[in-house]
Residue frames as qw, qx, qy, qz and C-alpha x, y, z in Angstrom:
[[0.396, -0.408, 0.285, -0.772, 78.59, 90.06, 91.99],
 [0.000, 0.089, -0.970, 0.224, 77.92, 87.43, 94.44],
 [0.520, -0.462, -0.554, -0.458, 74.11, 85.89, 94.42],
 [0.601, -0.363, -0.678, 0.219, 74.15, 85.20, 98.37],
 [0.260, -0.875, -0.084, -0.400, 72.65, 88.09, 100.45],
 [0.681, -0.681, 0.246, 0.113, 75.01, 87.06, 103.07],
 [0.677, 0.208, 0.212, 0.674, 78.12, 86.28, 100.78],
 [0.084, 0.660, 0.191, 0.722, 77.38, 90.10, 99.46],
 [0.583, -0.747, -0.266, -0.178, 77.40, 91.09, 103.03],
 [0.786, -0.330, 0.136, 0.505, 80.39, 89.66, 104.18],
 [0.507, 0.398, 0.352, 0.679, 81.97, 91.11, 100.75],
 [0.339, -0.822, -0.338, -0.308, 80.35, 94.32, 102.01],
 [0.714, -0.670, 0.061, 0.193, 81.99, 94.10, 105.74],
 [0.657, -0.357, 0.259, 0.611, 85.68, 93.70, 104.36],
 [0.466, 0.567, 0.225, 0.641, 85.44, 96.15, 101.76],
 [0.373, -0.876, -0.083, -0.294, 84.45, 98.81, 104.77],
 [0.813, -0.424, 0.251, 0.309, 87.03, 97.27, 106.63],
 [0.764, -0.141, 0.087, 0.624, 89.72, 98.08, 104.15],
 [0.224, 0.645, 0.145, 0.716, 88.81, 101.61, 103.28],
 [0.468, -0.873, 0.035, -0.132, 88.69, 102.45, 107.24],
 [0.856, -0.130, 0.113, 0.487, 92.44, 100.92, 107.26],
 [0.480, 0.558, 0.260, 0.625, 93.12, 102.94, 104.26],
 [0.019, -0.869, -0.170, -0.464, 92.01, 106.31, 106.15],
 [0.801, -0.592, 0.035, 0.081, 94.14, 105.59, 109.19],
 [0.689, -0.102, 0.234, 0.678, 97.06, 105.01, 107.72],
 [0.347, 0.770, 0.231, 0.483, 96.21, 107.99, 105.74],
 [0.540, -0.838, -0.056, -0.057, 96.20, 109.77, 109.38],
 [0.799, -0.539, 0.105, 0.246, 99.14, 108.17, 110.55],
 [0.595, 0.489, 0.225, 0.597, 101.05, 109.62, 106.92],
 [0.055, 0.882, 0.149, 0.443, 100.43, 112.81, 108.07],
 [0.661, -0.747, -0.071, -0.012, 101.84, 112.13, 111.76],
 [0.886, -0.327, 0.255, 0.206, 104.67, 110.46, 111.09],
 [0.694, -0.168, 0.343, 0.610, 106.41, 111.65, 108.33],
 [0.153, 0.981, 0.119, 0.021, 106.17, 115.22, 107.77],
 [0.389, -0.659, 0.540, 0.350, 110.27, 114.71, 108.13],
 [0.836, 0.332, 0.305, 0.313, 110.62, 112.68, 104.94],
 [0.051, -0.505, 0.501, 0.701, 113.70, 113.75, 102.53],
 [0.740, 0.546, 0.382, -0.091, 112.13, 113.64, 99.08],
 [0.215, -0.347, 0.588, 0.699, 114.16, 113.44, 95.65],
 [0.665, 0.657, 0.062, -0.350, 112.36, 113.91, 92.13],
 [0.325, -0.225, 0.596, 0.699, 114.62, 112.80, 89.18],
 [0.569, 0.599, -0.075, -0.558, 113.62, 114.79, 85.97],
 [0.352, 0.466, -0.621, -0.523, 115.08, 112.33, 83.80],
 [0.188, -0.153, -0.964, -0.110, 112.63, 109.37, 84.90],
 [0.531, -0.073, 0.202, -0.820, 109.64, 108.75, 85.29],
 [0.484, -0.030, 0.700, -0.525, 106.88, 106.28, 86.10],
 [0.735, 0.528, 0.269, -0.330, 104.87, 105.91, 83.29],
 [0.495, 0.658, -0.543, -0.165, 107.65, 105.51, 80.83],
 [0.250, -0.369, 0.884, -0.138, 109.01, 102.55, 83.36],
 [0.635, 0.212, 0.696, -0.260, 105.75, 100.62, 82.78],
 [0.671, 0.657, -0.097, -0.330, 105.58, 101.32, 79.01],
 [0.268, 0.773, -0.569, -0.081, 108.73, 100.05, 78.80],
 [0.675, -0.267, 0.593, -0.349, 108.19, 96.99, 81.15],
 [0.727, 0.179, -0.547, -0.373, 108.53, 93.56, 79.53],
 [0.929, -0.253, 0.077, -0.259, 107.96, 90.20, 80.75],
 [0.967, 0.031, -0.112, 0.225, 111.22, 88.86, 79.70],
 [0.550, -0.669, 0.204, 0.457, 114.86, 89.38, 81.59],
 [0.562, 0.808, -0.105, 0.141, 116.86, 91.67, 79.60],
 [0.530, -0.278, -0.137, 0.789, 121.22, 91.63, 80.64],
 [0.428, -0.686, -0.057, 0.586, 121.96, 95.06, 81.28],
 [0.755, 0.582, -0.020, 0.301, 123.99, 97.30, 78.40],
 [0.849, -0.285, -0.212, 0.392, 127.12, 97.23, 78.45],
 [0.193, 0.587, -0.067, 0.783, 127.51, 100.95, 78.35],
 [0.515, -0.760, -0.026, -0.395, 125.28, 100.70, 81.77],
 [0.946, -0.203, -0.150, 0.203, 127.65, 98.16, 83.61],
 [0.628, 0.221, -0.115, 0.737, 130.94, 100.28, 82.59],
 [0.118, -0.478, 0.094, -0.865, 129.16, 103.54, 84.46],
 [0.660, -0.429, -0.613, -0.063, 128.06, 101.92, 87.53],
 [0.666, -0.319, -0.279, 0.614, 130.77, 103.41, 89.42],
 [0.198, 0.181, 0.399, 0.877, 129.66, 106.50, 88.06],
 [0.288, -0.681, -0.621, -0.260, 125.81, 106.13, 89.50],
 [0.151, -0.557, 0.264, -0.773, 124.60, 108.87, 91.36],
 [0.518, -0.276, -0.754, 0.297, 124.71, 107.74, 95.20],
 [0.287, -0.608, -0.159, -0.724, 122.31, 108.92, 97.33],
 [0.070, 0.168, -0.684, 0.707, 123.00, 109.03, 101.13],
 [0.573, -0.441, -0.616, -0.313, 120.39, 107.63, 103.34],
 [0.193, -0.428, 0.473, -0.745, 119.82, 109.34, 106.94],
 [0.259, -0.118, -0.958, -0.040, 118.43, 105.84, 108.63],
 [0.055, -0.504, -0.791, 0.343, 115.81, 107.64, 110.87],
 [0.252, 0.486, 0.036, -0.836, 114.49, 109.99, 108.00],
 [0.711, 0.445, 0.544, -0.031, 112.17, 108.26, 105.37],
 [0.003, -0.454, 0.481, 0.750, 113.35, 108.74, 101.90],
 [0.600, 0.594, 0.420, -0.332, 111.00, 109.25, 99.15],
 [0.179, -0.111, 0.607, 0.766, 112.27, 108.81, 95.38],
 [0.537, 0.589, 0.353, -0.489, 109.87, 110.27, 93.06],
 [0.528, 0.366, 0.457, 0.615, 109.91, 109.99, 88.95],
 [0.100, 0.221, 0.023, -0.970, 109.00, 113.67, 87.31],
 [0.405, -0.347, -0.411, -0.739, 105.89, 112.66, 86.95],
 [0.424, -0.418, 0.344, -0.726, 105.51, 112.33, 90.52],
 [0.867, 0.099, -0.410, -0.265, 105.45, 108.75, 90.50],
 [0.663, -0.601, 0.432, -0.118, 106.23, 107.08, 93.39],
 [0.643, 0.584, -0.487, -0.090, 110.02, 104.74, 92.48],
 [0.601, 0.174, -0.655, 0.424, 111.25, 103.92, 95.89],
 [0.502, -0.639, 0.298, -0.501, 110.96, 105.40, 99.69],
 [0.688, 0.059, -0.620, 0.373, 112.91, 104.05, 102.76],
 [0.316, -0.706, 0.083, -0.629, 111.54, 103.89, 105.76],
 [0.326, 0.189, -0.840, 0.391, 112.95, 102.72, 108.82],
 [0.564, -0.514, -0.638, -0.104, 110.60, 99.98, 111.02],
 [0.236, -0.688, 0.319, -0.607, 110.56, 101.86, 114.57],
 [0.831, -0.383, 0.329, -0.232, 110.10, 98.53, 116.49],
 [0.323, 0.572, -0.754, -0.013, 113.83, 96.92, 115.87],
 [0.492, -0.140, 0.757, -0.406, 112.47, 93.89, 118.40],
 [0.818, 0.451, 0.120, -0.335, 110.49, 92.78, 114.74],
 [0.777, 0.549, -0.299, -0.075, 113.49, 92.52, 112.58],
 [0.021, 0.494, -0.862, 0.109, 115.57, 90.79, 115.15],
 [0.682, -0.043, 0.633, -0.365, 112.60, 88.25, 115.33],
 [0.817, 0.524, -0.074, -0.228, 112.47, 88.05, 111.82],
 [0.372, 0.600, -0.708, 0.009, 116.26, 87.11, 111.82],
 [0.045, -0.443, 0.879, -0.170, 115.71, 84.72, 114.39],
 [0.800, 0.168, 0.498, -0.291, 112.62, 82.79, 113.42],
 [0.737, 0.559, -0.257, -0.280, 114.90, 82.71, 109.82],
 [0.068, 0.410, -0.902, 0.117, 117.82, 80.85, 111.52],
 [0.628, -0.115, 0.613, -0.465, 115.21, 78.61, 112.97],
 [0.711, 0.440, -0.028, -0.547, 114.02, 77.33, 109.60],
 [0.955, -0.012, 0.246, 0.167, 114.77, 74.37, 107.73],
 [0.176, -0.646, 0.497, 0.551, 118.45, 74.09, 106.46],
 [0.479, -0.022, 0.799, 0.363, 117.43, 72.08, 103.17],
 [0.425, 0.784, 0.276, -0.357, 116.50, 74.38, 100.73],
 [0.721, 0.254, 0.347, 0.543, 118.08, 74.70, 97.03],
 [0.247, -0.377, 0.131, 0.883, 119.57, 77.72, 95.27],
 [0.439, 0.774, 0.252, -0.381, 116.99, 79.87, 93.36],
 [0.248, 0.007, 0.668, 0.701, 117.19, 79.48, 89.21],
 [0.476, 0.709, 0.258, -0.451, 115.24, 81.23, 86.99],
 [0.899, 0.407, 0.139, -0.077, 116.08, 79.49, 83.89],
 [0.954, -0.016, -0.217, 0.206, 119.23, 78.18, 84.86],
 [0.340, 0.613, -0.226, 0.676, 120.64, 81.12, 86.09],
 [0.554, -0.445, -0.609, 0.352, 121.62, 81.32, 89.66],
 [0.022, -0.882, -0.140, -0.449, 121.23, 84.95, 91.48],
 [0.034, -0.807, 0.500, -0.312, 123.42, 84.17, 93.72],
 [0.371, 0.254, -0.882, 0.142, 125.39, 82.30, 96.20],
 [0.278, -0.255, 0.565, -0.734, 122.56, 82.39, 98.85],
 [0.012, 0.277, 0.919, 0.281, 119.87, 79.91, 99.33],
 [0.361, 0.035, -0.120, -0.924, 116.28, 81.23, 98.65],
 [0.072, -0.319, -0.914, 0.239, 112.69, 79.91, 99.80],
 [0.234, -0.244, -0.191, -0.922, 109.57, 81.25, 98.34],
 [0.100, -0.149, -0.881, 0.438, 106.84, 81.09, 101.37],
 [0.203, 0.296, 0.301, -0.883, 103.32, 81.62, 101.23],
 [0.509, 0.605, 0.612, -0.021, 100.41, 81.61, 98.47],
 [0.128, -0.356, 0.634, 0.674, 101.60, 81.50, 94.98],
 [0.720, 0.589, 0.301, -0.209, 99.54, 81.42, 91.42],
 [0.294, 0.695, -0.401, -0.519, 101.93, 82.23, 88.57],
 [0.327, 0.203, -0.807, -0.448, 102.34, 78.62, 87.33],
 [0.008, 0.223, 0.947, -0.230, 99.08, 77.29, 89.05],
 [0.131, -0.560, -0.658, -0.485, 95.31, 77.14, 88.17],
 [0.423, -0.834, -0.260, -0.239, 94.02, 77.55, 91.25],
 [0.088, -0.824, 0.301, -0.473, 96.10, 79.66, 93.96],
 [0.838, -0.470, -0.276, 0.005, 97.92, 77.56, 96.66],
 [0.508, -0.735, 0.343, 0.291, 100.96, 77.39, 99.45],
 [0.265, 0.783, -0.540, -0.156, 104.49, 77.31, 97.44],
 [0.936, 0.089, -0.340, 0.021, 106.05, 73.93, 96.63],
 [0.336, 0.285, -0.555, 0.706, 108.99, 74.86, 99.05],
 [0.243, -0.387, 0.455, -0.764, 106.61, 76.00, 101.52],
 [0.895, -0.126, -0.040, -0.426, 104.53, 72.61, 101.44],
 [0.731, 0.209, -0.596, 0.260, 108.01, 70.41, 101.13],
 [0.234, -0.140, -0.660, 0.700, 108.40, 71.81, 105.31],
 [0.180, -0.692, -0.499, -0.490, 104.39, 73.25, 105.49],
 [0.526, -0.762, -0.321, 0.199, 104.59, 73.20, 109.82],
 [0.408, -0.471, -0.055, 0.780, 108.07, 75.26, 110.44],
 [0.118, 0.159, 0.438, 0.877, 106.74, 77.28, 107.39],
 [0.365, -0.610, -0.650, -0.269, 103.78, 77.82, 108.62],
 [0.533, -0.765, -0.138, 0.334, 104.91, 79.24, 112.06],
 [0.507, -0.041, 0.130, 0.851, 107.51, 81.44, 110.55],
 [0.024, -0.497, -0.496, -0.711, 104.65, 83.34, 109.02],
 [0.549, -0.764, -0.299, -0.159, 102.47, 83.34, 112.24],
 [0.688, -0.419, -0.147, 0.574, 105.35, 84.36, 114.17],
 [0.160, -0.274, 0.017, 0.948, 106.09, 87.39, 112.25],
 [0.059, -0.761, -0.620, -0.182, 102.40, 88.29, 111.35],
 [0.131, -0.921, -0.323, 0.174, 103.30, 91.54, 113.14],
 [0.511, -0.217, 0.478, 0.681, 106.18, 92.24, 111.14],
 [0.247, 0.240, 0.716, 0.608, 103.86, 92.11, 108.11],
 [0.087, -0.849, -0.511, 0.107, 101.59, 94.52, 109.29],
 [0.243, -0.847, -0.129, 0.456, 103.34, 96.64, 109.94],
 [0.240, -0.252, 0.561, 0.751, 105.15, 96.83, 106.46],
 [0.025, 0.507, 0.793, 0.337, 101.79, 96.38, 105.05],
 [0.116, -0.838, -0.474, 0.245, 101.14, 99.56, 106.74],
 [0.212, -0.612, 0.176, 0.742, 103.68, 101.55, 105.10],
 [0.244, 0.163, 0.776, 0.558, 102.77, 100.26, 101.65],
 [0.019, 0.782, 0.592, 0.191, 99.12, 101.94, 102.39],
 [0.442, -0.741, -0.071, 0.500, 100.76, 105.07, 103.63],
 [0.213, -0.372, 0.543, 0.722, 102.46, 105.31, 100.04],
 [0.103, 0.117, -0.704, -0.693, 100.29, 103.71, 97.97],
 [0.376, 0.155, 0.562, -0.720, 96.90, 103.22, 99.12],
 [0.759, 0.282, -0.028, -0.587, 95.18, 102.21, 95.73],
 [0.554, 0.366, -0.748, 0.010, 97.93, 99.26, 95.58],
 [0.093, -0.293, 0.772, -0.556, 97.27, 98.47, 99.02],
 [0.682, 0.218, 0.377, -0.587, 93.76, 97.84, 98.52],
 [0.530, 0.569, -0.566, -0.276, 94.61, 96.53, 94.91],
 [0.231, 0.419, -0.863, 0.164, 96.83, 93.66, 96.77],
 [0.405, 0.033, 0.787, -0.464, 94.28, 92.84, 99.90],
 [0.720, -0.060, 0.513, -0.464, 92.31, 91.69, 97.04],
 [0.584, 0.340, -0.698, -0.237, 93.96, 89.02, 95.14],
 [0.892, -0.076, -0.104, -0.433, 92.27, 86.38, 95.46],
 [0.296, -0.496, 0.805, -0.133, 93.53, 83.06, 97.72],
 [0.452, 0.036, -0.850, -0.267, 92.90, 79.36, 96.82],
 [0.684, -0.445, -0.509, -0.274, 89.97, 77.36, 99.11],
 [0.802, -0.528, -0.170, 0.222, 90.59, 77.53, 102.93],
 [0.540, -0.139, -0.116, 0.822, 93.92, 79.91, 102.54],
 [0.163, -0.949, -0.050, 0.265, 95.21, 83.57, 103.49],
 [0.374, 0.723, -0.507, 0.283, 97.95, 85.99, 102.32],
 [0.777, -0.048, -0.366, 0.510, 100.77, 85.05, 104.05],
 [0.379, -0.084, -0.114, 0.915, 102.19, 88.56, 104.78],
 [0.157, 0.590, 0.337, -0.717, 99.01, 90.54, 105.31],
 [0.559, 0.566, -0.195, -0.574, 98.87, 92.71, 102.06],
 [0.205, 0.521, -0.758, -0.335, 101.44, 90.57, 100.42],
 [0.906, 0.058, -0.154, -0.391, 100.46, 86.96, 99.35],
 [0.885, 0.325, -0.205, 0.263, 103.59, 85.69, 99.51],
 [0.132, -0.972, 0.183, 0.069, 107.22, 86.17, 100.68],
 [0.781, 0.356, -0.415, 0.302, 111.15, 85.32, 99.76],
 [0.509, -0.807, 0.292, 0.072, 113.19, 84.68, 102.16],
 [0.669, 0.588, -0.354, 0.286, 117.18, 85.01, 101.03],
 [0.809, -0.572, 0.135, -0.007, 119.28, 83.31, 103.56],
 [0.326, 0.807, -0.459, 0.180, 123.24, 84.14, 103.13],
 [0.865, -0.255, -0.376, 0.216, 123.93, 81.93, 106.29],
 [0.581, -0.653, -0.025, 0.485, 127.26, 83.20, 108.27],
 [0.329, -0.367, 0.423, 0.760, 128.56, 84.95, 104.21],
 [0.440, 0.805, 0.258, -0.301, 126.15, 87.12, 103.03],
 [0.490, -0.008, 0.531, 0.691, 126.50, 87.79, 99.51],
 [0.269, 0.457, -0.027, -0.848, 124.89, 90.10, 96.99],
 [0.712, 0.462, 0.527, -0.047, 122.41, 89.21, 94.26],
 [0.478, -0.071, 0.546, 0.684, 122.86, 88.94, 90.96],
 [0.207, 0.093, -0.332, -0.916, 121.52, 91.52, 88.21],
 [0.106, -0.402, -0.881, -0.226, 117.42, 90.33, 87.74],
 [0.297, -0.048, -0.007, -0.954, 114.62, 91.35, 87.51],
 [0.324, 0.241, 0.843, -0.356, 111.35, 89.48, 89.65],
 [0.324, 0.045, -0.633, -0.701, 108.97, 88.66, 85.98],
 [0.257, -0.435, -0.837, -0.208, 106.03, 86.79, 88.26],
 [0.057, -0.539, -0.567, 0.620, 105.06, 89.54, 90.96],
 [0.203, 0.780, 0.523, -0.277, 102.81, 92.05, 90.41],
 [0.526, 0.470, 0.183, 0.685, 103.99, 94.25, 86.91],
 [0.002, 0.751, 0.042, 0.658, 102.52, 97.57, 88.84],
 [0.633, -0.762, -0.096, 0.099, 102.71, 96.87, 92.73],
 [0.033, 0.822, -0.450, 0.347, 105.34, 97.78, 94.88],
 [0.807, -0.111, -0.518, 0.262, 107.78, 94.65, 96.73],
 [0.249, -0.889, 0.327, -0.200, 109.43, 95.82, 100.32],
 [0.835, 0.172, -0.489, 0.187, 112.69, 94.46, 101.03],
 [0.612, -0.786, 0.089, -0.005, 113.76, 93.88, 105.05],
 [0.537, 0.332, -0.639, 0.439, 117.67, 93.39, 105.31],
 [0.666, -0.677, 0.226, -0.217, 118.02, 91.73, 109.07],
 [0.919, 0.193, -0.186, 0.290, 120.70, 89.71, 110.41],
 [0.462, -0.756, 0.118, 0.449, 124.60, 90.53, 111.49],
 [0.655, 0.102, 0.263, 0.700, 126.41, 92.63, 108.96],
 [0.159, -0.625, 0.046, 0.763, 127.47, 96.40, 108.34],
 [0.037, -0.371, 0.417, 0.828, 126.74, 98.36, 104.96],
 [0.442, 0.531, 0.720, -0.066, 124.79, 97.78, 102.03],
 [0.155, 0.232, -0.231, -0.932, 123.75, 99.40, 98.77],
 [0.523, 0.528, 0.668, -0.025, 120.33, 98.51, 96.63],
 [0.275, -0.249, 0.479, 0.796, 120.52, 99.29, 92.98],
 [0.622, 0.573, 0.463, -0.264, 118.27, 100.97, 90.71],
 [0.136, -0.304, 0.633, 0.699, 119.40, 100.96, 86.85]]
């Protein structure tokens, strides 16, 4: 508990401030998406994912790999929200399309804008693909105190304005996250920044940005071991290209 009547104020002010968010968006759940398609699977669930959770990348088995083509595929209607649940009612997934398509063509074009010198993402010597990858924003996993990403300090200014440029981008995904998950939402707004910084992305602290150039590609099998073990990530596909799948296994 802070000692400074006015520290404990402030502290005070934005805690009011994010449980009047919280009830809004609650509001705006109810408006907006009383159309949702929901799915349940009985043979997963939530709480068994996190028991099961480990810190270190496992491959795949190779009984799952040979039944891929086999996975149950599940049609997405692009202007109905889809809601995966576990059977214990555990939120697993949900896809909701942004109404304001004028965001994710800015996001595509404030990502062409960026520098072009950026390296392919390893994660202990394994590449995830052919694309290049740029983690932007305010990072802790291998730092004491909390600061901007070494990639996002190697170009700080056009990294900087990428963020502030789609600031309303991140709201507004930061508004479906409280809309789903409200005790993660709050959960996120308050991990804690380093001296003189902000999240980057509203809730989020942080953001990747995978950049395929003119020959998008797909990632490789992985599994993200520094974000949050229980939050929830959102992922934006913008850009020019047709189809798409996202795997869960």
């Amino acid at each position: 508990m802070p000692h400074s009547k006015k520290t404990r104020a402030k502290v005070s002010k934005i805690k009011r401030d994010w449980n009047k968010r919280v009830k809004h968006l609650e509001k705006l759940k109810h408006k907006h998406q009383s159309d949702t398609y929901e799915i349940t699977l009985p043979h997963v669930s939530l709480g068994d994912l996190r028991r099961k959770w480990s810190l270190k990348q496992k491959e795949p088995h190779p009984a799952i790999l040979r039944n891929v083509k086999n996975f149950v595929r599940l049609p997405s209607d692009p202007n109905r929200p889809l809601l995966i649940y576990g059977s214990d009612r555990g939120l697993l997934a949900c896809r909701i399309r942004l109404q304001q398509p004028e965001l994710v063509q800015q996001l595509s074009d404030s990502i062409d804008k960026l520098p072009s010198k950026i390296s392919h993402y390893k994660y202990r010597g394994i590449k995830r693909g052919e694309y290049r990858t740029r983690h932007l924003g305010v990072w802790a996993p291998y730092m004491v105190v909390p600061k901007h990403t070494k990639e996002h300090r190697q170009h700080k200014k056009p990294h900087d304005n990428f963020l502030r440029d789609n600031s309303a981008l991140w709201y507004e995904i930061s508004a479906i996250l409280g809309q789903m998950a409200p005790n993660f939402f709050k959960e996120f707004l308050r991990y804690p920044t380093g001296p003189g910084l902000r999240h980057g992305c509203d809730t989020w602290a942080a953001c990747v940005v995978n950049d395929g150039g003119n020959n998008p590609n797909q990632t490789n099998i992985h599994r993200d071991v520094k974000e949050s073990q229980y939050g929830y990530s959102c992922v934006i596909s913008c850009g020019d290209f047709t189809g798409g799948d996202l795997c869960y296994s």
